[in-house]
C-alpha positions in Angstrom: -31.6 -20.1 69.1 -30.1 -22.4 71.4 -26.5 -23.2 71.5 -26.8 -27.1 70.3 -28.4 -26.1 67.1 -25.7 -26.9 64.2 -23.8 -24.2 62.3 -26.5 -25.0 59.1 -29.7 -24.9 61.1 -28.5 -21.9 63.1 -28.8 -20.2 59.5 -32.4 -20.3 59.2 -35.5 -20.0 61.8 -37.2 -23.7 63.6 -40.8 -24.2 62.9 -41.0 -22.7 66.7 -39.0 -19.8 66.2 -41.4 -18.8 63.2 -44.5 -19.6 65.3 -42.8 -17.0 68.3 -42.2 -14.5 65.7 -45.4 -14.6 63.6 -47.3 -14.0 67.0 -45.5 -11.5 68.2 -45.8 -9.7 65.3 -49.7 -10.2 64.5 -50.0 -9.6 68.4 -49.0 -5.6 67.2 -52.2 -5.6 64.7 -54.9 -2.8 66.2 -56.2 -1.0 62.5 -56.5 -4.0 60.2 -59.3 -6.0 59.6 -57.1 -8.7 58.9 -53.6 -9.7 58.9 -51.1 -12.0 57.4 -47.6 -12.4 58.5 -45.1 -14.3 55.8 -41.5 -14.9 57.1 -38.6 -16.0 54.6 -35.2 -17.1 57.0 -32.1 -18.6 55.4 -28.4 -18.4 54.0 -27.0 -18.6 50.5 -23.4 -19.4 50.0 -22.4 -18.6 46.9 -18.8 -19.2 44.8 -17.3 -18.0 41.6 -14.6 -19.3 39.8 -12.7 -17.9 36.7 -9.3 -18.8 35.0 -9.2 -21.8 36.5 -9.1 -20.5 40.3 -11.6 -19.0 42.4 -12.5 -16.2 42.7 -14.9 -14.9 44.8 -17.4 -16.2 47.4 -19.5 -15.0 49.9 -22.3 -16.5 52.5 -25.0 -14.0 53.7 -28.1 -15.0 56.4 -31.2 -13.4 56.7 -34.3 -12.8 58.1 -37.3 -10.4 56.9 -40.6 -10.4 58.3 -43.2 -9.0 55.9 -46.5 -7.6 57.6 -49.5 -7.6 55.0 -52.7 -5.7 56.7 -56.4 -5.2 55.6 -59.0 -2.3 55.8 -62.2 -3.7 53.9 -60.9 -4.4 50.5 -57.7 -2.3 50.8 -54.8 -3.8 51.5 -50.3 -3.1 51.7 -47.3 -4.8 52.9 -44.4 -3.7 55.2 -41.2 -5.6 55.4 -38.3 -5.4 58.2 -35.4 -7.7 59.1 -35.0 -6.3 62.4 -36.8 -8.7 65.0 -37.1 -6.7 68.0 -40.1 -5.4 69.0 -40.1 -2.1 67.9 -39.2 -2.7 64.6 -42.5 -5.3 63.9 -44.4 -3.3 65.6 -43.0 -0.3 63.1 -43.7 -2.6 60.4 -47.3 -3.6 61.3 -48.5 0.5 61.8 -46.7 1.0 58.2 -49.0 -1.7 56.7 -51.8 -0.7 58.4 -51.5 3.3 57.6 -50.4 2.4 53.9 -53.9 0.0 53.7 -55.9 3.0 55.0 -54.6 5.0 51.7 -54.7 2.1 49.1 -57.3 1.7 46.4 -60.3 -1.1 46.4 -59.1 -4.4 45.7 -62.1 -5.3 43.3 -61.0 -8.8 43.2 -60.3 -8.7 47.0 -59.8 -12.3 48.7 -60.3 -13.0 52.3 -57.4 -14.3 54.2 -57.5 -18.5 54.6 -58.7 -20.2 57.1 -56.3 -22.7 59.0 -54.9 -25.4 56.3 -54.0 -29.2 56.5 -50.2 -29.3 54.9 -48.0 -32.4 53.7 -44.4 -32.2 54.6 -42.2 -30.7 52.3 -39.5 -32.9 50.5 -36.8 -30.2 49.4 -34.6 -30.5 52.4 -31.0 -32.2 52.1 -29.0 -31.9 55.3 -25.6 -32.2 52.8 -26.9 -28.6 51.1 -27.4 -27.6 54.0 -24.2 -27.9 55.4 -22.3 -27.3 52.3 -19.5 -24.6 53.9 -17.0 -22.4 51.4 -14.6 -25.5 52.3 -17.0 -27.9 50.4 -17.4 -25.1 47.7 -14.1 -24.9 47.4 -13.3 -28.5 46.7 -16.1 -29.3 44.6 -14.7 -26.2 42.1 -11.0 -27.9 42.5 -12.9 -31.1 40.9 -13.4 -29.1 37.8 -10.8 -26.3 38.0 -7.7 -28.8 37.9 -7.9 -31.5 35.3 -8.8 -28.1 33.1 -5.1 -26.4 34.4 -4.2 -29.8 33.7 -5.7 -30.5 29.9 -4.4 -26.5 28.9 -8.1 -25.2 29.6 -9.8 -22.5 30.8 -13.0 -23.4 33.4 -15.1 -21.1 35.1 -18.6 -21.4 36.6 -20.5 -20.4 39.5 -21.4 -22.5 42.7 -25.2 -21.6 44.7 -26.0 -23.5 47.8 -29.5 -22.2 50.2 -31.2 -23.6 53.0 -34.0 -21.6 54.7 -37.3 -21.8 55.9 -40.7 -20.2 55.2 -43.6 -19.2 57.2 -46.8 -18.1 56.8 -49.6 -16.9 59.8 -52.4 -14.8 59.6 -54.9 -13.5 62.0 -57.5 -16.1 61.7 -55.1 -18.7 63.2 -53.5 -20.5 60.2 -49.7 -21.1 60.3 -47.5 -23.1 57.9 -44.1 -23.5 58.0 -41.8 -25.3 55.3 -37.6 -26.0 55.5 -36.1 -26.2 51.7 -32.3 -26.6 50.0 -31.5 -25.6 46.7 -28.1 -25.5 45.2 -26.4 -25.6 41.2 -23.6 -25.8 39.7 -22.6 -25.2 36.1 -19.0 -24.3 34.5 -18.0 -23.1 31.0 -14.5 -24.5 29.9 -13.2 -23.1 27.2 -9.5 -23.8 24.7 -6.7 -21.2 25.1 -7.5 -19.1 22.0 -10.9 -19.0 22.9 -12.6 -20.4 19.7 -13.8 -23.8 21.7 -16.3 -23.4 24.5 -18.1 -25.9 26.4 -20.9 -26.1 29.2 -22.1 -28.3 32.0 -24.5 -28.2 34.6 -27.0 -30.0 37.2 -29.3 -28.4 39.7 -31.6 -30.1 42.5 -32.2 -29.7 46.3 -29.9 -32.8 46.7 -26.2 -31.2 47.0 -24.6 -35.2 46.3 -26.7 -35.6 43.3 -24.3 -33.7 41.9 -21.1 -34.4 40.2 -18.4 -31.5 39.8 -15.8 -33.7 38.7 -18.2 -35.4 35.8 -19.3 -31.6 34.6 -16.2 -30.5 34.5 -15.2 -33.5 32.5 -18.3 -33.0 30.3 -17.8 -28.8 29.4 -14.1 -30.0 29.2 -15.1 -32.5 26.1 -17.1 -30.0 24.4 -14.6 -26.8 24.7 -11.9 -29.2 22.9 -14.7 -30.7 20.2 -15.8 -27.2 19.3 -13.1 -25.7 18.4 -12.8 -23.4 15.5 -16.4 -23.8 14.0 -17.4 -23.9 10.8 -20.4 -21.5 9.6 -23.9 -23.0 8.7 -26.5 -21.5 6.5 -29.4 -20.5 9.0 -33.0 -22.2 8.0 -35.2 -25.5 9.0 -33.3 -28.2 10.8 -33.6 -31.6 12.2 -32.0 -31.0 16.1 -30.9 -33.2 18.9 -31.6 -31.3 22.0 -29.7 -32.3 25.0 -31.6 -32.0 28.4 -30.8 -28.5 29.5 -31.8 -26.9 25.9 -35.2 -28.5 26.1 -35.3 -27.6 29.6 -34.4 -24.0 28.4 -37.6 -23.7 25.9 -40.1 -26.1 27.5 -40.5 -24.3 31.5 -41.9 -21.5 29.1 -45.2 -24.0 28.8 -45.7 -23.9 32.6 -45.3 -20.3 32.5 -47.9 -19.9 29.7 -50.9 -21.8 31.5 -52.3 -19.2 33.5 -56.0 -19.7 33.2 -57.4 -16.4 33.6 -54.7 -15.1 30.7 -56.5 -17.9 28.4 -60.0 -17.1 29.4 -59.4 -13.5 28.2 -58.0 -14.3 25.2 -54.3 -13.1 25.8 -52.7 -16.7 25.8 -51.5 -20.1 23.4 -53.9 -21.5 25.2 -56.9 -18.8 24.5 -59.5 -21.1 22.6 -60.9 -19.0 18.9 -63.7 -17.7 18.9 -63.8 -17.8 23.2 -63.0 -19.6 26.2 -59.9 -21.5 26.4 -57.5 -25.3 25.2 -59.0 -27.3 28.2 -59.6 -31.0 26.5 -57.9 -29.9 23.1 -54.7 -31.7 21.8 -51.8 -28.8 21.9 -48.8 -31.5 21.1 -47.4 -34.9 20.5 -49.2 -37.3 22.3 -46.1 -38.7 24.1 -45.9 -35.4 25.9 -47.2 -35.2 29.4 -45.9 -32.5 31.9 -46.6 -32.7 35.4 -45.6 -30.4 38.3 -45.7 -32.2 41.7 -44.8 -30.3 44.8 -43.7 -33.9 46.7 -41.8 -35.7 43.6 -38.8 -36.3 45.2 -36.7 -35.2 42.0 -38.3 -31.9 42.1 -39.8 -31.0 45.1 -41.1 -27.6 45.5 -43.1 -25.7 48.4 -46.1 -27.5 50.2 -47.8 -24.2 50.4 -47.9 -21.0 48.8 -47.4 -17.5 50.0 -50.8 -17.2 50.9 -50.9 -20.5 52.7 -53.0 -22.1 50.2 -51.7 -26.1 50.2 -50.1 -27.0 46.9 -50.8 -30.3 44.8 -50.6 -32.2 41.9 -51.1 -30.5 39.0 -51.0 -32.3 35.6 -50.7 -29.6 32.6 -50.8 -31.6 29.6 -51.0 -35.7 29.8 -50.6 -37.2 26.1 -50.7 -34.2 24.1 -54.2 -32.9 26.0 -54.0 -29.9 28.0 -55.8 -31.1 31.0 -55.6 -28.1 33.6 -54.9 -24.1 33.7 -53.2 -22.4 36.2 -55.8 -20.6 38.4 -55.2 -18.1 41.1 -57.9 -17.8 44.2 -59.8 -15.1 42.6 -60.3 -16.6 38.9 -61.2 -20.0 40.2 -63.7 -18.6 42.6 -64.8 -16.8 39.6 -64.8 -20.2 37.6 -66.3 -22.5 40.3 -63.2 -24.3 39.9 -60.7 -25.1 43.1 -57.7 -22.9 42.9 -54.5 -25.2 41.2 -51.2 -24.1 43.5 -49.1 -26.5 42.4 -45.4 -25.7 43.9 -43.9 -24.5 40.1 -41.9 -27.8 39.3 -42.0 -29.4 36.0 -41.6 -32.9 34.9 -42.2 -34.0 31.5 -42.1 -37.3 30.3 -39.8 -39.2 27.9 -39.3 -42.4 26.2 -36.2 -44.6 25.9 -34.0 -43.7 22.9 -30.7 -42.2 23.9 -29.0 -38.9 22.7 -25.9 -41.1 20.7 -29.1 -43.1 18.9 -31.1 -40.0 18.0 -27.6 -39.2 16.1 -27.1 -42.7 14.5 -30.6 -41.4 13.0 -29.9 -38.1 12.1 -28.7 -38.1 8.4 -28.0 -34.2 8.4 -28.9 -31.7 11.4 -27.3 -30.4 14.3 -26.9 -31.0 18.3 -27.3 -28.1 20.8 -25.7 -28.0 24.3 -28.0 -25.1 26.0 -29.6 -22.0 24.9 -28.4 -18.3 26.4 -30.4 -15.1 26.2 -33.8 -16.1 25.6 -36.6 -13.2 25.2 -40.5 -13.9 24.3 -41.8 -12.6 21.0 -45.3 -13.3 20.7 -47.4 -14.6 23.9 -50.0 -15.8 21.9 -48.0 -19.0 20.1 -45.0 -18.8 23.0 -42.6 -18.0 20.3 -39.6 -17.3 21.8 -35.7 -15.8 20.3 -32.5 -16.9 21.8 -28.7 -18.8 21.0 -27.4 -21.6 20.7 -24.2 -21.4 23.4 -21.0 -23.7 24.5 -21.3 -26.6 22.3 -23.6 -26.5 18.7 -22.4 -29.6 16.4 -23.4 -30.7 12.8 -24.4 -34.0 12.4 -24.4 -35.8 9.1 -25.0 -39.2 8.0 -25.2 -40.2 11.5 -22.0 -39.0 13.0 -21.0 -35.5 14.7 -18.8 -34.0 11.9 -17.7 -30.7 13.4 -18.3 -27.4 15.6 -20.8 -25.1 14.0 -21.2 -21.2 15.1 -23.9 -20.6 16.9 -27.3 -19.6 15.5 -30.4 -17.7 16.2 -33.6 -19.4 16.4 -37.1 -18.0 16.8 -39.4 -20.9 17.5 -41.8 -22.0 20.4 -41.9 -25.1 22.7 -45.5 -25.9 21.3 -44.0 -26.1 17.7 -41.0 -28.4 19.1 -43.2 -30.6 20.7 -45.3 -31.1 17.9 -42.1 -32.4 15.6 -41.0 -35.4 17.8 -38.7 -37.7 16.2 -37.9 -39.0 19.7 -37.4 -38.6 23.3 -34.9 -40.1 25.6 -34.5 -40.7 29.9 -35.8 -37.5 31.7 -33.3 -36.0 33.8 -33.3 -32.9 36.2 -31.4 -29.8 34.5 -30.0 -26.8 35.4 -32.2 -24.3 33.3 -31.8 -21.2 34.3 -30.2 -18.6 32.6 -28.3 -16.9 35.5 -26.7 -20.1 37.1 -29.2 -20.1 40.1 -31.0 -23.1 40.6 -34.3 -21.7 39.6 -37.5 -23.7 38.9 -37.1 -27.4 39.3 -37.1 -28.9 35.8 -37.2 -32.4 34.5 -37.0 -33.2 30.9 -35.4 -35.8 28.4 -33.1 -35.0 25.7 -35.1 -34.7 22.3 -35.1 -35.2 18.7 -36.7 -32.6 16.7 -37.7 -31.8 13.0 -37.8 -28.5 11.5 -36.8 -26.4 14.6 -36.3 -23.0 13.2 -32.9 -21.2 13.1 -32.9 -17.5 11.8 -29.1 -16.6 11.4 -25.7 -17.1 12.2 -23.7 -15.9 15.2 -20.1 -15.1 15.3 -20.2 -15.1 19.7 -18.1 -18.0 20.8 
């Protein structure tokens, strides 16, 4: 690395660094077959707050180097972060000894010629260069109005930046730079009983607002204080972005095509086969994930060096594509789908204060926390309401409610549209990373199933 590289690029490997390194490494191949090299080279800064103050942080930088090698249809991996010499050429007699002893691959697939890639849109230079001094001022945006209002705020701050690489021995390379970064924050009252939640995601560090979360969890914490308990059963719900977020990614991670074929999936057609063509939900539901949409940008290529695409899942209620691997759509005649893992799903134009205005009795969640799959076959899931769960009658939010247990599934939700408002990215993963990129309006729902009461704030 030379000298003039900035502190945030010197965190990750150039496109020509990668190239150097993937040869090197495949130049140590003498027992495979084949060979594939995939290199992952980056940083993650990371901070924590609690109480109002931070409290830890931490930035770690790495690079590992994972050798895959062939011997007819047998295959294994080796990984190493040490870049020497010795150590990939360690790495490659590892994968090639181990792929002497594996088992038959009976759906063995050859390694991919060279590829044609589009550029990958989920680099931000401002993530990038997003230093514990930046971390530390965007948590002093949320951290001191709450000292200020007699709150309690904590949260967690995640900023990446790395690059990916992938060569094999039949002379394709790819390589791909991305950001990442989220930020979400619980405030909660004194006493405890009042607890509130915000957060955004995206690759984009300045399309995000500490100072407008903080604000947000800050409104909540005070407006749910001391909740009132609800009997559990059947209700009309307003979902705000992040809980539909929350319950909807579990669609994309449903579509696998082979899973359907064989009968183990939602979409799983009776009596054979598989949803392709049917109607699954409301017709004003389309979800789309696109690799190159600028809101949620995901990788150009996948680990194999297959190029991503388009995909669109469902488009007005009609599933219109499966997820299929290399295998199962050679096995199909169908082109493989590698579409990047984003999701977008379309909304309409009524916002979250109308959807109340309409609502004569029902309730508003903030987020769901500790969701678990029941039954893959309907993609019923259980989980919480969390940080914010309001009842709404005649039109107006009336008070805090305890939090409830629902089991229900996303195909159910989107089959009781009352109405859907501006999609938005969201923050919707469980663990505060920035996860898959999700877009997703806010949502009215009727009939959304809650199974019993919760005394957790």
């Amino acid at each position: 690395m030379t000298e003039l590289r900035s502190l945030a690029s010197a965190r990750y490997l150039s496109r020509e660094e990668c190239e150097a390194l993937a040869k090197r490494a495949l130049a140590f191949v003498t027992a495979a077959d084949a060979a594939r090299i995939n290199i992952t080279s980056g940083s993650r800064g990371n901070t924590r707050f609690a109480v109002n103050q931070v409290s830890t942080g931490g930035d770690n930088f790495d690079t590992a180097v994972t050798v895959t090698a062939y011997s007819g249809r047998r295959s294994a991996s080796s990984t190493t972060n040490q870049l020497d010499d010795a150590a990939l050429r360690q790495a490659v007699q590892m994968a090639e000894r181990l792929a002497r002893l594996a088992p038959e691959d009976q759906e063995f697939m050859p390694e991919l010629d060279p590829q044609q890639y589009e550029a990958g849109r989920a680099w931000s230079e401002a993530t990038a260069s997003l230093d514990p001094m930046g971390r530390a001022e965007a948590v002093r945006a949320i951290t001191a109005p709450a000292t200020q209002a007699g709150l309690v705020s904590t949260g967690y701050l995640d900023a990446r930046a790395g690059a990916s690489a992938v060569a094999n021995t039949k002379g394709l390379f790819a390589y791909s730079r991305a950001t990442a970064t989220s930020l979400t924050t619980t405030v909660r009252t004194p006493d405890g009983s009042g607890s509130g939640w915000a957060g955004a995601s995206h690759h984009d560090w300045t399309r995000i607002d500490p100072a407008a979360l903080g604000a947000r969890a800050a409104e909540k914490a005070r407006a749910s204080r001391n909740p009132a308990a609800v009997e559990p059963g059947r209700y009309t719900v307003v979902f705000e972005p992040t809980a539909v977020g929350n319950l909807v990614q579990f669609i994309s991670f449903a579509l696998n095509a082979r899973a359907a074929d064989e009968g183990r999936s939602f979409f799983s057609k009776a009596g054979g086969g598989n949803k392709l063509g049917m109607k699954v939900v409301d017709e004003r539901v389309t979800l789309v994930s696109d690799p190159f949409d600028p809101e949620i940008a995901g990788a150009p290529f996948t680990g194999e060096g297959l190029p991503t695409r388009r995909s669109v899942w469902i488009e007005n209620g009609v599933v219109k594509n499966l997820n299929y691997d290399r295998y199962w759509a050679q096995k199909k005649g169908v082109s493989p789908t590698a579409s990047g893992g984003s999701l977008r799903m379309s909304g309409g134009s009524t916002s979250i204060e109308e959807m109340i205005a309409s609502t004569s009795r029902g309730l508003l969640v903030t987020r769901f926390w500790y969701l678990r799959p029941v039954d893959q076959r309907t993609i019923l899931y259980t989980g919480l309401t969390r940080d914010g769960t309001f009842l709404i009658e005649n039109g107006k939010i009336t008070r805090a409610v305890k939090n409830l247990r629902f089991n229900d599934s996303p195909v159910f939700m989107l089959n009781n549209l009352e109405a859907l408002g501006t999609p938005v990215r969201v923050s919707a993963s469980e663990d505060g990373g920035p996860g898959q990129a999700v877009m997703v309006p806010p949502l009215k729902v009727r009939d959304f199933n809650f199974t019993s009461l919760s005394d957790a704030v």
